[in-house]
N, CA and C atoms as a LAMMPS dump frame, in Angstrom:
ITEM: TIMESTEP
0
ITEM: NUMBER OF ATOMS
579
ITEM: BOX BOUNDS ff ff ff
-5.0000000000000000e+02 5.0000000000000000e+02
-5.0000000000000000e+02 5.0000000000000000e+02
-5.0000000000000000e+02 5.0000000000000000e+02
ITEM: ATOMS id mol type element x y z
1 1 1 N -156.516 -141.519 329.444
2 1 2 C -156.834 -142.912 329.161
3 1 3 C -156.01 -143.819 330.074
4 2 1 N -156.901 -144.898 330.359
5 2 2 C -156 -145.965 331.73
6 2 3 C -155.451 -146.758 330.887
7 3 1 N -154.257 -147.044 331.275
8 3 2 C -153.253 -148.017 330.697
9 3 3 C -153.392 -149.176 331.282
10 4 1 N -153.497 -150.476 329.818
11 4 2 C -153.633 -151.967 330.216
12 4 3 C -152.548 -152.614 329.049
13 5 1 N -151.681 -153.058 330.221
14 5 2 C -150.695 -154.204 329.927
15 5 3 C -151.065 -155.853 329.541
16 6 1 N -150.725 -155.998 328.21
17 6 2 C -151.233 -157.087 327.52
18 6 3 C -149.889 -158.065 327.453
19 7 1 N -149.498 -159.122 328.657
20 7 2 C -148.44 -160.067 328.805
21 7 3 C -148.13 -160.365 328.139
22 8 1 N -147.342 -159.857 326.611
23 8 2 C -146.934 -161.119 325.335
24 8 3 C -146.515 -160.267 324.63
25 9 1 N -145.379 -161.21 323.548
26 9 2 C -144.902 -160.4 322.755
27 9 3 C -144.827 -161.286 321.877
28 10 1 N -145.968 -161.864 321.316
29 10 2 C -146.639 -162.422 320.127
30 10 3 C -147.16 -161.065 319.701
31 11 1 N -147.232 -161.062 318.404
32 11 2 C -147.562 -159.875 317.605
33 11 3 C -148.607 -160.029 317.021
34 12 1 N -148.785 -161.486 317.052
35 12 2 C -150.08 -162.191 316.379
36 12 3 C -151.154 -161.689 317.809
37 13 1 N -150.742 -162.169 318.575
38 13 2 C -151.84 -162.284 319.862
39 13 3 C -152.224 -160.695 319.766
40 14 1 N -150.815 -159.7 319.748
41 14 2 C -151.537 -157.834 319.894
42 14 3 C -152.501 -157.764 319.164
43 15 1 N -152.405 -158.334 317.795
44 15 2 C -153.638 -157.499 316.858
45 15 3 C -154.689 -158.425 317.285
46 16 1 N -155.15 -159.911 317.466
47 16 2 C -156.481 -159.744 317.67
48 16 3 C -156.827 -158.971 318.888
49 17 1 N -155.942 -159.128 320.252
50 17 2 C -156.25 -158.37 321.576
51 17 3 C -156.919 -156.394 321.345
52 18 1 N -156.444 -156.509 320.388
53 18 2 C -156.249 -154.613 319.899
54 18 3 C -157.896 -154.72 319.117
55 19 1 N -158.074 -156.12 318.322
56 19 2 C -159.406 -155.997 317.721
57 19 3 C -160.732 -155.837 318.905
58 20 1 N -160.224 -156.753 319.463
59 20 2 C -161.508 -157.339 320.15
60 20 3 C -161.552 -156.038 321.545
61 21 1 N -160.533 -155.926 322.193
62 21 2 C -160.616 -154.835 323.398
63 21 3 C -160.669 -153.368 323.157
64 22 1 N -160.421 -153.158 321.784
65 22 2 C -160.446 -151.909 321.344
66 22 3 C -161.618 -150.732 321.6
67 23 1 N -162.737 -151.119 321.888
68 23 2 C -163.632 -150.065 322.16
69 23 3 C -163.614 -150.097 324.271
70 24 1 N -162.477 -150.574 324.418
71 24 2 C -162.573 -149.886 325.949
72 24 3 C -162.048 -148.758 325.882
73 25 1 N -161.833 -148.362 327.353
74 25 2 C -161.386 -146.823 327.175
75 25 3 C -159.803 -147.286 327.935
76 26 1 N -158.766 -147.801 327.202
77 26 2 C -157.419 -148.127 327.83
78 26 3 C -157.101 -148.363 326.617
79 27 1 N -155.389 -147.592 326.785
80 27 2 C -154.236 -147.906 325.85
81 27 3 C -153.771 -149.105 326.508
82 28 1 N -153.992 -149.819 324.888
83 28 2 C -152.931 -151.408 325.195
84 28 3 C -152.12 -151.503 324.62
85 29 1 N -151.085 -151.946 325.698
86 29 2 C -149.727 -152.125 325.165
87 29 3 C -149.242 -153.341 325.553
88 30 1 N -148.437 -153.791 324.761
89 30 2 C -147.46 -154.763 325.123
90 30 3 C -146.55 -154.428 325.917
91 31 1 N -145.612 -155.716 326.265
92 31 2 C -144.714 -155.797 327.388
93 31 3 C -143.473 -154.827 326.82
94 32 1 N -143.848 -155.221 325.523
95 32 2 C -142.187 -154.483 324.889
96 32 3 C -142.72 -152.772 324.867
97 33 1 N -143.853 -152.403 324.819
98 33 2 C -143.811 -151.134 324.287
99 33 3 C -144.105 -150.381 325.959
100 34 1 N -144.554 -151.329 326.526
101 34 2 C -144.539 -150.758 327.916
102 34 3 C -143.297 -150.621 328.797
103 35 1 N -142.333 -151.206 327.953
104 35 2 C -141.124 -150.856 328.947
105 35 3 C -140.244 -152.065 329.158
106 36 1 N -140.923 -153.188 329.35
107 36 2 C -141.123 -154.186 330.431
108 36 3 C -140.088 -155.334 329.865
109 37 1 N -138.495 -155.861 330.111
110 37 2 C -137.943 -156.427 330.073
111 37 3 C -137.722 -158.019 330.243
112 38 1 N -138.666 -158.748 330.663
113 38 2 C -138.145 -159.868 332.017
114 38 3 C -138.928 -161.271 331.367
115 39 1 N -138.015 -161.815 332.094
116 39 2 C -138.189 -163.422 331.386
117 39 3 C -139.259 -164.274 332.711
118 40 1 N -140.585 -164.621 332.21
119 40 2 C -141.491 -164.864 333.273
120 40 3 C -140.921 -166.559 333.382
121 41 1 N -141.082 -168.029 334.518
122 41 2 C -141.11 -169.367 334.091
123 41 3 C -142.201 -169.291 334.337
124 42 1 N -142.763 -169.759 333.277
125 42 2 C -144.265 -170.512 333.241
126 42 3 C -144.275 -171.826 333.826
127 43 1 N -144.676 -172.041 335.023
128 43 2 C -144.356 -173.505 335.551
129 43 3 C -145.203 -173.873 335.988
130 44 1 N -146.629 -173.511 335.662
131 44 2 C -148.215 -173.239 336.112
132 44 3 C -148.088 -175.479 335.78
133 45 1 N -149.181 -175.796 336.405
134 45 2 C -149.598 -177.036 335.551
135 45 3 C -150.72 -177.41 334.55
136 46 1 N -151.72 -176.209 334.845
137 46 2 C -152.373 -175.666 333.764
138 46 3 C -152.635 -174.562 333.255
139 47 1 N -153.369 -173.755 332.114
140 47 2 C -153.149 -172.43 331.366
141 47 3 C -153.812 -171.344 332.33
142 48 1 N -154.642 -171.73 333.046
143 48 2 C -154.866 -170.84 334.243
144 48 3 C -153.771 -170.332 335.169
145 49 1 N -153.137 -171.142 335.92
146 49 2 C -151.814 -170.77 336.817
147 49 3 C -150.445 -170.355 335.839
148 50 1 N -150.483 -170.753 334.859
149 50 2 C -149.798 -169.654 333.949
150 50 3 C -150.287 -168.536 333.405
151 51 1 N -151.561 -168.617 333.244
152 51 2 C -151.948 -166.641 332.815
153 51 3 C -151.397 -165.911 333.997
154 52 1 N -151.801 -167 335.186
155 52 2 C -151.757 -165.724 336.574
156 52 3 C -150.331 -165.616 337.029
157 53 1 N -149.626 -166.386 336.348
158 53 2 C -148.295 -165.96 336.959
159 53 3 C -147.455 -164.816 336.203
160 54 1 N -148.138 -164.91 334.806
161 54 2 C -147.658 -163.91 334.271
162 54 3 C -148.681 -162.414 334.386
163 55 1 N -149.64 -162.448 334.91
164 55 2 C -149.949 -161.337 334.792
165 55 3 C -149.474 -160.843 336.284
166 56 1 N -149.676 -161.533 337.279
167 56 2 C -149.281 -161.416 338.648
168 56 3 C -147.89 -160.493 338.355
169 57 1 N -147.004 -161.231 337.751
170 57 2 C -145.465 -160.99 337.747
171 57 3 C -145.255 -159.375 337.56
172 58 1 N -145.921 -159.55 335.918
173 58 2 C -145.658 -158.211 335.503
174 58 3 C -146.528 -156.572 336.546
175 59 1 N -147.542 -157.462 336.672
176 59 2 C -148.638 -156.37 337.367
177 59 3 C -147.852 -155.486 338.717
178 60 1 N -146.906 -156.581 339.305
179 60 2 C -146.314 -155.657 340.333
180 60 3 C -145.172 -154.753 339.903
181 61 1 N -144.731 -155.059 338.461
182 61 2 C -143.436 -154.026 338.129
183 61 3 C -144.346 -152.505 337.37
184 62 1 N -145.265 -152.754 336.855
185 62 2 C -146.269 -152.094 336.214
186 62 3 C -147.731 -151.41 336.659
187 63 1 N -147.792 -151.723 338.175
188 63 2 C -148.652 -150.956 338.644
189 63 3 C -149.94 -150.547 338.107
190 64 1 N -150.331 -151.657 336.805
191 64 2 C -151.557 -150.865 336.467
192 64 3 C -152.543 -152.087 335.729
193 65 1 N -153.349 -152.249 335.402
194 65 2 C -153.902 -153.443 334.936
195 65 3 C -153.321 -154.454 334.164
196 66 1 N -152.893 -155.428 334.339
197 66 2 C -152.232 -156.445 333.605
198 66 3 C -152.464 -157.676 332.834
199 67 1 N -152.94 -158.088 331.759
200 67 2 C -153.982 -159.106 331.309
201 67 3 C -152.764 -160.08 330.657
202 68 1 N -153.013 -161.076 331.024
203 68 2 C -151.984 -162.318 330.984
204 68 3 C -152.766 -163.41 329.778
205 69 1 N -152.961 -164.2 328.75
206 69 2 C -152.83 -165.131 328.672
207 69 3 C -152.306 -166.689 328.435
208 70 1 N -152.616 -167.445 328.222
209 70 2 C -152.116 -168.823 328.55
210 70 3 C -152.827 -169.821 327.495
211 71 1 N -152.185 -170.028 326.219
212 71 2 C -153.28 -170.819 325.533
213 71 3 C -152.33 -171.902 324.684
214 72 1 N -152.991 -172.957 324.075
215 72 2 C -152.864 -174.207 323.353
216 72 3 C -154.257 -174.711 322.618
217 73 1 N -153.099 -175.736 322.207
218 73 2 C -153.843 -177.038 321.639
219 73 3 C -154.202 -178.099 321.902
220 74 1 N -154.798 -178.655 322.75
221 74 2 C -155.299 -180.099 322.87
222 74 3 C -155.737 -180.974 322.035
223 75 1 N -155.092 -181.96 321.57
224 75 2 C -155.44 -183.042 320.843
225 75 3 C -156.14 -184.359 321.375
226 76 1 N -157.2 -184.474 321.579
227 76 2 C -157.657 -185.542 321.753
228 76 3 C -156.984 -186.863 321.58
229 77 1 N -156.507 -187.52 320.833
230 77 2 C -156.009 -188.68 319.874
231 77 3 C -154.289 -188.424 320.716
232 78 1 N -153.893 -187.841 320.982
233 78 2 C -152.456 -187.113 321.413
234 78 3 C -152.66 -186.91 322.757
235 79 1 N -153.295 -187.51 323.315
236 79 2 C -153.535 -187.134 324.99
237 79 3 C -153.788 -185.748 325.942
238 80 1 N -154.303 -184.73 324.909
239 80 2 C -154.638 -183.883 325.444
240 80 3 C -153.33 -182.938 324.905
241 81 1 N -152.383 -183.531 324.471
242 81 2 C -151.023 -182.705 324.166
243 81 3 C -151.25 -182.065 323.021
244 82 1 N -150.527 -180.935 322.453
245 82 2 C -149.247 -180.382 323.374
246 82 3 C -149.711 -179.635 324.434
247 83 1 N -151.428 -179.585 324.48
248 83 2 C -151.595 -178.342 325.762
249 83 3 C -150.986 -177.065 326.411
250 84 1 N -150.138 -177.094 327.461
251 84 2 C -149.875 -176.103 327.993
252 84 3 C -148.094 -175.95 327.29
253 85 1 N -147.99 -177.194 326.734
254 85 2 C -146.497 -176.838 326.194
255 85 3 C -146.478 -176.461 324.717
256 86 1 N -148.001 -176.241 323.665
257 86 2 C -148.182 -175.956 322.924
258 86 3 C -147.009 -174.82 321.993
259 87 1 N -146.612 -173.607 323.252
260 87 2 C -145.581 -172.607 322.62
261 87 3 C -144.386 -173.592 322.118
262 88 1 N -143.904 -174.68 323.39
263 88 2 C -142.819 -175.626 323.53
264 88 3 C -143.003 -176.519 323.021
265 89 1 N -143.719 -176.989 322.411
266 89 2 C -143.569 -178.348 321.875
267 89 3 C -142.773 -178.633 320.573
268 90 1 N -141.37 -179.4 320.645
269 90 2 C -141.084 -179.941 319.443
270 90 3 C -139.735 -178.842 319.518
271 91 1 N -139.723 -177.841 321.045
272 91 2 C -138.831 -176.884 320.833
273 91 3 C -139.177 -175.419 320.796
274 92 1 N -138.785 -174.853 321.572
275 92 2 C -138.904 -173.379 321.476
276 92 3 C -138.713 -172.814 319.841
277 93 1 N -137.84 -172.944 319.225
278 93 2 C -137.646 -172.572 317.753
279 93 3 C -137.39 -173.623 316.426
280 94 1 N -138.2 -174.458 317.096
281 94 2 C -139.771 -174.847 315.881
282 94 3 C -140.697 -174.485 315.066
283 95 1 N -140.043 -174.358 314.156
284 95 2 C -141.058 -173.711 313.088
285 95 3 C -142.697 -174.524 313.158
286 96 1 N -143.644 -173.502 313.261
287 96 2 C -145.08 -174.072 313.347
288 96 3 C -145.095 -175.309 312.14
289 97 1 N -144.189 -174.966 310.787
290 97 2 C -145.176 -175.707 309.693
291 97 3 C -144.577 -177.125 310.439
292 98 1 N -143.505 -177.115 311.107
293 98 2 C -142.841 -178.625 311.222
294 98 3 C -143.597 -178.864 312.987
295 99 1 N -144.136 -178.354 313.458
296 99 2 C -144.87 -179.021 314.696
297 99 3 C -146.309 -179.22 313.939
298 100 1 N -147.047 -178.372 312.796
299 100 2 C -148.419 -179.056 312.791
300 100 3 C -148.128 -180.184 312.003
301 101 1 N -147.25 -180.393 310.924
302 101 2 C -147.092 -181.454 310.202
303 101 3 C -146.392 -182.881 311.294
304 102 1 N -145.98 -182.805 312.336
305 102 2 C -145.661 -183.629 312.944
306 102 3 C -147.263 -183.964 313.949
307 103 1 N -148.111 -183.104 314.16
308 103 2 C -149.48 -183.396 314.917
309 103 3 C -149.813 -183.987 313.474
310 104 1 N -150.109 -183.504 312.933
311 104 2 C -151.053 -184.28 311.239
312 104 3 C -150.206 -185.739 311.072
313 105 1 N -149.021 -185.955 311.305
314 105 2 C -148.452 -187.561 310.902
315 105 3 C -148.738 -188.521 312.298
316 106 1 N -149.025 -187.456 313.206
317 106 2 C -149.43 -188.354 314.238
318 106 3 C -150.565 -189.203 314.471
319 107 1 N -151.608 -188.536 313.551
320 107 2 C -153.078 -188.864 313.27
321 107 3 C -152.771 -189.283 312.246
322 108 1 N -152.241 -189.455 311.356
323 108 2 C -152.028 -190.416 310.101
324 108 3 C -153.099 -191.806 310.38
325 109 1 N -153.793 -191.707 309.457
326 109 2 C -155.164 -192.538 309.241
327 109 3 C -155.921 -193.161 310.316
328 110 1 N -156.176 -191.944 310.798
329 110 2 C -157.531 -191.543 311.59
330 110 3 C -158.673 -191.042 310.858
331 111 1 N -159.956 -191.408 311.221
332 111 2 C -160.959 -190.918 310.484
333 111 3 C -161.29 -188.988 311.932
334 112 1 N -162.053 -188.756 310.577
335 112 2 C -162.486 -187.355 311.239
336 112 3 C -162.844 -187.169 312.976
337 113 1 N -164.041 -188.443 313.224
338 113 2 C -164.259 -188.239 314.308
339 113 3 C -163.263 -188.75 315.797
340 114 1 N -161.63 -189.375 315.221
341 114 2 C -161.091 -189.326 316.285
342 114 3 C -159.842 -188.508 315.944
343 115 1 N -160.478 -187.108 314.99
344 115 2 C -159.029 -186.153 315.229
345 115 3 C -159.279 -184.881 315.897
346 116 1 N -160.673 -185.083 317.042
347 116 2 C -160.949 -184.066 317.707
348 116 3 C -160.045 -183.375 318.527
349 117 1 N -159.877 -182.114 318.649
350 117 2 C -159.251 -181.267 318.768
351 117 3 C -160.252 -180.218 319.599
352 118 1 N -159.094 -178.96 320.381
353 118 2 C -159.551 -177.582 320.768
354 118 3 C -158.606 -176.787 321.219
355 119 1 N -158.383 -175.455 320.765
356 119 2 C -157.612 -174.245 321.194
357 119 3 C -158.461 -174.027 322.587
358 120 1 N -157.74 -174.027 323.816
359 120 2 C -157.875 -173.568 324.938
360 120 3 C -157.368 -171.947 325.538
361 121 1 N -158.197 -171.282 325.644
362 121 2 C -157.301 -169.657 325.978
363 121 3 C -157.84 -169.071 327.628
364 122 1 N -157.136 -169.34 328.783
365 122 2 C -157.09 -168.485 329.709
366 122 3 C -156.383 -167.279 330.05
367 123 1 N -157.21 -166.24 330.413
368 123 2 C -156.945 -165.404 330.24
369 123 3 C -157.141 -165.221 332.042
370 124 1 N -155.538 -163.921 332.352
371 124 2 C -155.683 -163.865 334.097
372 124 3 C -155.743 -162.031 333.695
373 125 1 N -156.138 -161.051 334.813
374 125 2 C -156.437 -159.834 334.826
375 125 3 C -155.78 -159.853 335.76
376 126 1 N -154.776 -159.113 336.374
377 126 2 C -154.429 -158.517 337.496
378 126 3 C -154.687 -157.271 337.633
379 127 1 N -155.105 -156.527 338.808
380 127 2 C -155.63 -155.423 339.086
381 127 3 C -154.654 -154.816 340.102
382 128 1 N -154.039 -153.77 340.002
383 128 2 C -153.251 -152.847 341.002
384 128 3 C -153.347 -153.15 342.4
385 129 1 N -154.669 -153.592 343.027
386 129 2 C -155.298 -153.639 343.92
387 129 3 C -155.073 -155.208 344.921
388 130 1 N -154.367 -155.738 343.547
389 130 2 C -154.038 -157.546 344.06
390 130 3 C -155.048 -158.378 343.396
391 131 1 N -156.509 -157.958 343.258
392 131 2 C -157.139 -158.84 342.764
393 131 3 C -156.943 -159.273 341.562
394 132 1 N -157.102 -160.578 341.182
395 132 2 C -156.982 -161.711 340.336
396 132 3 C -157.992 -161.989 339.421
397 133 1 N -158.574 -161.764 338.426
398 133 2 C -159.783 -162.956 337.745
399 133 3 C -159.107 -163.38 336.598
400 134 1 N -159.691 -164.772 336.353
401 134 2 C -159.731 -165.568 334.939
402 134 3 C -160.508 -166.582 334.199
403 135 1 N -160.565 -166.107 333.225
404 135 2 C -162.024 -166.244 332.562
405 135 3 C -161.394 -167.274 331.528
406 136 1 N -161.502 -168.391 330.81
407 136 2 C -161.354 -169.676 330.137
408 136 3 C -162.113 -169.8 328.651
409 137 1 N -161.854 -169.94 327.168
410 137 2 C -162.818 -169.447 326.482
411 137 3 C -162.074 -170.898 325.476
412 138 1 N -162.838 -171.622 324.925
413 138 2 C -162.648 -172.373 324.364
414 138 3 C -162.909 -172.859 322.325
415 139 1 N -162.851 -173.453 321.839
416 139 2 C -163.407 -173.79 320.513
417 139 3 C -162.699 -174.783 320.185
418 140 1 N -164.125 -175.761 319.837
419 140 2 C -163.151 -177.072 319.082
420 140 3 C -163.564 -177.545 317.27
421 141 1 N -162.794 -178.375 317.421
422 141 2 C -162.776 -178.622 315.899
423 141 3 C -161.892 -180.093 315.737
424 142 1 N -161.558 -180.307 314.555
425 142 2 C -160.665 -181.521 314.232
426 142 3 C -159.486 -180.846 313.83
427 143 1 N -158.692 -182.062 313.61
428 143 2 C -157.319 -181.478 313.154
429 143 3 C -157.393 -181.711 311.384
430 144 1 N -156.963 -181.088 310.44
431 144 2 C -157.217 -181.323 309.44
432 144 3 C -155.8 -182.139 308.796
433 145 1 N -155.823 -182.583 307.234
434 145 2 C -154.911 -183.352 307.366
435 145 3 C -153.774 -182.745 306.613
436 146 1 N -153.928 -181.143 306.219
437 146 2 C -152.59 -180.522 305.21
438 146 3 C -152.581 -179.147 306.103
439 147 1 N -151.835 -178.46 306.128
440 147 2 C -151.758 -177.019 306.517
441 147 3 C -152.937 -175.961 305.195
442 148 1 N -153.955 -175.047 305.693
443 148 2 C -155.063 -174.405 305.064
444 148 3 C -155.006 -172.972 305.744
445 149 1 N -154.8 -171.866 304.39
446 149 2 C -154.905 -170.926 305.006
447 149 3 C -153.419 -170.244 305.375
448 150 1 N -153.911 -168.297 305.264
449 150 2 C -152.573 -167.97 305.151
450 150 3 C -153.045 -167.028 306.324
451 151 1 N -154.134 -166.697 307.184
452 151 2 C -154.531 -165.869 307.874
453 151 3 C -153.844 -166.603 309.799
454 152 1 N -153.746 -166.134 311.183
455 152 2 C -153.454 -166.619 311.98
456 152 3 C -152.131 -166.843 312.213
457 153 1 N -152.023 -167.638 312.917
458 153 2 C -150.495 -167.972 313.243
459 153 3 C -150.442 -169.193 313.974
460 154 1 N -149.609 -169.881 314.365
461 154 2 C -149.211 -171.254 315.137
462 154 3 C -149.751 -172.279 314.329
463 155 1 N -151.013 -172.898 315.232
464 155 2 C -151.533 -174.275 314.388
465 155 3 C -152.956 -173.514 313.895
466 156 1 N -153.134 -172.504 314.033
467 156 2 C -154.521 -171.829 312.774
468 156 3 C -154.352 -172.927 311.525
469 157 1 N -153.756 -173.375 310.775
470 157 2 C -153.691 -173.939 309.57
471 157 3 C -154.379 -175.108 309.489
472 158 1 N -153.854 -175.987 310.817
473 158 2 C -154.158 -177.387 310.762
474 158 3 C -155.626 -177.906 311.498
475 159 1 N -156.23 -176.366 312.363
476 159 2 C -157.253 -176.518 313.348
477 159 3 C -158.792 -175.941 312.311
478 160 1 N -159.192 -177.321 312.274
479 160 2 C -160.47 -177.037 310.88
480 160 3 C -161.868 -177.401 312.042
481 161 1 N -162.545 -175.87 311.548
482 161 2 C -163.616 -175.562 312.279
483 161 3 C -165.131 -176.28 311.514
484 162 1 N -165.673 -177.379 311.629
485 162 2 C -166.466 -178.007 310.766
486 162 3 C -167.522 -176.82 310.509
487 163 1 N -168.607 -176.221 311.419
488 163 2 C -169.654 -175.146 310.908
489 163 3 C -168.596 -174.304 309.998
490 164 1 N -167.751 -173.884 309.901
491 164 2 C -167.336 -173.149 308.679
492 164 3 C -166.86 -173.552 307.434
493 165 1 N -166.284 -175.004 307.634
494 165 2 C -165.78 -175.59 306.226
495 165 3 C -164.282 -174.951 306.508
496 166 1 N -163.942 -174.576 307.462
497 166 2 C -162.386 -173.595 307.124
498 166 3 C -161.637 -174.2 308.16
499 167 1 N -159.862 -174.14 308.138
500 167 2 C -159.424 -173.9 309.543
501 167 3 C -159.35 -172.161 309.699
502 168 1 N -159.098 -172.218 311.136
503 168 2 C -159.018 -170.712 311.9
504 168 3 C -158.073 -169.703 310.809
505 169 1 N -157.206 -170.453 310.275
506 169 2 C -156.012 -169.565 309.371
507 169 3 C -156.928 -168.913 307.78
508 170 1 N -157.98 -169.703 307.583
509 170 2 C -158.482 -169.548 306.788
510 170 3 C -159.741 -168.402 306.612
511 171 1 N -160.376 -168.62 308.099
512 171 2 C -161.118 -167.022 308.675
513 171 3 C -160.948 -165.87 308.62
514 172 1 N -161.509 -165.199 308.503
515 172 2 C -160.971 -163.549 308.279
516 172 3 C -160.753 -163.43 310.107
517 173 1 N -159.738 -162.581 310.183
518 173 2 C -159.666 -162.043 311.895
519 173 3 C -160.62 -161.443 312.265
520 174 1 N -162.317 -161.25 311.524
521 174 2 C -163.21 -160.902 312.007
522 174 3 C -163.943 -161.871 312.762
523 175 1 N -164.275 -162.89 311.775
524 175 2 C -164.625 -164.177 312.297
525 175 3 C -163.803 -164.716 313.325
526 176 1 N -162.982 -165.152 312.757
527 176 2 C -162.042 -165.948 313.455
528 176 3 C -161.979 -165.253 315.286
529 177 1 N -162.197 -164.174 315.426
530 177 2 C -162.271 -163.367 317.184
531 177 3 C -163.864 -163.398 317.612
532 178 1 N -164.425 -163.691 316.197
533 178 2 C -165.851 -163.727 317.055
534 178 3 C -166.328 -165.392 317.761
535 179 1 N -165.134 -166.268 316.64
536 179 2 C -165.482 -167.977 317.827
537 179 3 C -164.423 -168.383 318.137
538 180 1 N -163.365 -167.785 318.512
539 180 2 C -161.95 -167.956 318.879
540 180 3 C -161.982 -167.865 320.318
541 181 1 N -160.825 -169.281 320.768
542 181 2 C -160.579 -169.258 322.295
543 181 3 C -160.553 -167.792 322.627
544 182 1 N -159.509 -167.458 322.402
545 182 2 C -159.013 -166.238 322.598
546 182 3 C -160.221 -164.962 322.822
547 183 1 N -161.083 -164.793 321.408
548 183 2 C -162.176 -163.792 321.317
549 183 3 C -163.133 -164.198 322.352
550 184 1 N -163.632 -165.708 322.947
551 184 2 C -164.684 -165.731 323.687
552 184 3 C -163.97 -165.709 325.129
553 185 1 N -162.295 -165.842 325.441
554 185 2 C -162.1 -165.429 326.757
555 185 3 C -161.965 -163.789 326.874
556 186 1 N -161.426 -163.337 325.647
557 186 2 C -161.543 -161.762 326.254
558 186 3 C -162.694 -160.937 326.207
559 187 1 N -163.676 -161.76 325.422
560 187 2 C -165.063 -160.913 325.849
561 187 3 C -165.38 -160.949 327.656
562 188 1 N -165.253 -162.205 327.964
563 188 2 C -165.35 -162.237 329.472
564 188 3 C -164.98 -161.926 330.305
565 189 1 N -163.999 -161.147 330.011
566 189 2 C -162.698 -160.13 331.206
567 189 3 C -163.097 -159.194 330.279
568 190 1 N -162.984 -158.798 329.643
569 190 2 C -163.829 -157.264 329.677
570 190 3 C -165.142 -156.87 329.892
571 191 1 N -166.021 -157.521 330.217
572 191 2 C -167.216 -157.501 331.603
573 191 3 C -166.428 -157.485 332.879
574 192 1 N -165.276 -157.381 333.257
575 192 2 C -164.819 -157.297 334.492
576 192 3 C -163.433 -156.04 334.851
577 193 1 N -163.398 -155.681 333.23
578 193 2 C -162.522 -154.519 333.301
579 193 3 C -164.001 -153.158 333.306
């Protein structure tokens, strides 16, 4: 079986990556279980040039397929923020409940249609070979106005998907990978793995 290196050591991110890529024919591993030590700077200016710097990075210590991604939150009403600083915003060790409750007081009496929102997920592939692809997978929604839901991780709680009545935290991880940034960028790099 060919080995594919999955850039992250979110634990949240392994299991949907493990759901959704699971019927390829490659063991995925993380950075930690692959070996792989090293502190990447993400200094991309958008989630594209940060997937690729991290998959780039690792791909040359690891020699073997390397899948990077790069994802956030864009808030409409919030200027597009926290975006690419989504991990960073409010602080590296920021507890999620105190960054979505600080996005939710920010929209403090806004009506629905200006608390549009979207999870952005690029995803970069590096290939042994040098080549590069990255595929962009999106879903939007509003921001809701309490934390919902015990399923997900980060801002899943506060990101309410109107066709479902739910936020993402509230989805089963079945759903939730079948209209998830994340699930509709890695369907698209795996048409290319």
């Amino acid at each position: 079986m060919k080995k594919l290196i999955f850039a992250t050591g979110n634990e949240g991110k392994m299991k949907e990556i493990r759901m959704i890529l699971g019927d390829l024919d490659y063991e995925i591993l993380s950075m930690k279980e692959a070996g792989i030590d090293v502190d990447i700077v993400e200094d991309g200016k958008t989630f594209e040039e940060n997937a690729i710097i991290k998959a780039t990075e690792i791909s040359k210590i690891a020699n073997c397929v390397v899948l990077a991604d790069d994802s956030g939150l864009e808030v409409d009403a919030m200027d597009k923020m926290p975006g690419i600083y989504s991990a960073r915003y409010l602080g590296v060790d920021t507890p999620y409940s105190i960054k979505n409750q600080t996005i939710i007081d920010n929209l403090a009496g806004l009506p629905d249609e200006k608390r549009t929102a979207r999870f952005v997920c690029a995803i970069a592939a590096a290939f042994p070979d040098g080549r590069v692809v990255t595929k962009r997978g999106t879903i939007e929604g509003i921001i809701g106005y309490e934390e919902r839901g015990e399923n997900g991780f980060g801002y899943d709680p506060i990101f309410f998907v109107p066709e479902y009545g739910k936020t993402t935290a509230e989805l089963s991880p079945e759903e939730k990978n079948k209209i998830s940034h994340r699930g509709k960028a890695l369907e698209m790099i795996k048409e290319e793995l």
